[in-house]
C-alpha positions in Angstrom: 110.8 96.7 116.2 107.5 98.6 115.0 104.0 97.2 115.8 102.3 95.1 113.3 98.6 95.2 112.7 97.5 91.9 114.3 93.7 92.7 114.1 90.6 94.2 113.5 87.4 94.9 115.9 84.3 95.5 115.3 81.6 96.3 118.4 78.5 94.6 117.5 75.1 94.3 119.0 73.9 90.6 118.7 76.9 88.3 118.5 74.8 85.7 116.9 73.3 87.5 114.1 76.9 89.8 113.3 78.7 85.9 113.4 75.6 84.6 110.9 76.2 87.3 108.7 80.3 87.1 108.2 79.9 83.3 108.3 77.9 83.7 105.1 81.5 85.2 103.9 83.3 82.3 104.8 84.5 83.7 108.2 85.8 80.4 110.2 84.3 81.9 113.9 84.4 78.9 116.4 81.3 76.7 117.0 79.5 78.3 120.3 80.7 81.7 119.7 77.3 83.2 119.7 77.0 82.2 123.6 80.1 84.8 124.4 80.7 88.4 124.7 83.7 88.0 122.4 84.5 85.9 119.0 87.7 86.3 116.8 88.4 84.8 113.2 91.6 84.5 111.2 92.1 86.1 108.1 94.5 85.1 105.6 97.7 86.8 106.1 97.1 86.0 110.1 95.0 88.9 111.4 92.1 88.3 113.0 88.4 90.2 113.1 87.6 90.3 116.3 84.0 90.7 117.6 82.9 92.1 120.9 79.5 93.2 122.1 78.7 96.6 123.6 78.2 95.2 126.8 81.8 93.3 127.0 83.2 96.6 125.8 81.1 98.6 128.4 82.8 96.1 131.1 86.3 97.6 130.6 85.4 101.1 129.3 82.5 102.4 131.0 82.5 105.4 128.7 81.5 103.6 125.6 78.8 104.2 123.7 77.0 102.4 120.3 77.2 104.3 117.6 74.4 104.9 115.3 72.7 102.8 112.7 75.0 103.7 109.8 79.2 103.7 110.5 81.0 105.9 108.9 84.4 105.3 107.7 85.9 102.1 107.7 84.8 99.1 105.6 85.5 95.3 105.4 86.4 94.2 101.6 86.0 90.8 101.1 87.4 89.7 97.6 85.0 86.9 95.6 86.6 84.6 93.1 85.1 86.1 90.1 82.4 89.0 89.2 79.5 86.0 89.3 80.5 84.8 93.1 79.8 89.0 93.8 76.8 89.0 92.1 75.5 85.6 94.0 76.9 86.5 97.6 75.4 90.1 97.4 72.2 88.3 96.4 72.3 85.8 99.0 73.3 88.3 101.6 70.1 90.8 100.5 67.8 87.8 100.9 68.8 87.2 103.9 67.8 90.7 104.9 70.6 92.7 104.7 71.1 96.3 104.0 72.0 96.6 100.6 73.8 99.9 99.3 74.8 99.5 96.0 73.8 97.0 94.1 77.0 94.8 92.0 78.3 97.2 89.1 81.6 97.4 86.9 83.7 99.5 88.4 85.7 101.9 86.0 88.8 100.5 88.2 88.4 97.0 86.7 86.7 95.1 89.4 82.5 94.4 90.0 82.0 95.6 92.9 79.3 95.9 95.5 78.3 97.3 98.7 76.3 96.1 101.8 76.1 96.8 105.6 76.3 94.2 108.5 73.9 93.8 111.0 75.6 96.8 112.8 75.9 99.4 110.2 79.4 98.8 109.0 80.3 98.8 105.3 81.2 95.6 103.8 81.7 95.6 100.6 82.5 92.3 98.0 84.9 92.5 94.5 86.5 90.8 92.4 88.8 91.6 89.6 87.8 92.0 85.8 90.8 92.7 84.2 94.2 90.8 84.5 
């Protein structure tokens, strides 16, 4: 039997503002979380995003180190119900007083599209379909 991909973790630096922001996406992270070292959310499908802060990771691998301000490579796409719910939860998120990289556009691809980063650097970025 192979593996199957069960989850995804993301090393954050303030588990209370990194659970504000995904709770803003709808991210069901238990009541208290911000307390702990450690939080997890399901996902549809049954993966989970799993957030752990530097210092937890530090506990178990001493050689870890935070990256810089910007993280390169992987993103976290969350799709919205329709090109208006990207354009209001990318402006929601902005006020709030997060990073903004791109603001919405219509992608050639057939989706609006738009990109942000989380507290910690990492790309999230919010779509929805234009075309059936």
């Amino acid at each position: 039997m192979a593996p199957s991909l069960n989850g995804i973790g993301l090393a954050v630096a303030d588990m209370a503002t990194s659970l504000t922001f995904y709770r803003r996406l709808g991210l069901d992270f238990p009541a208290g979380a911000e307390d702990g070292p450690h939080a997890e959310a399901e996902l549809p499908g049954g993966i989970r995003l799993m957030l752990d802060t530097h210092a937890s990771i530090s506990s178990f691998d001493p050689s870890h180190k935070p990256g810089g301000p910007i993280k390169d490579g992987a993103s976290l796409a969350f799709l919205c119900a329709d090109p208006a719910e990207v354009n209001s939860q990318h402006a929601d998120l902005v006020a709030a007083g997060h990073t903004n990289v791109k603001d919405p556009w219509d992608a050639p691809w057939g989706q609006r599209y738009a990109i942000l980063r989380d507290p910690d650097g990492y790309q999230v970025e919010l779509f929805a379909w234009t075309k059936n």
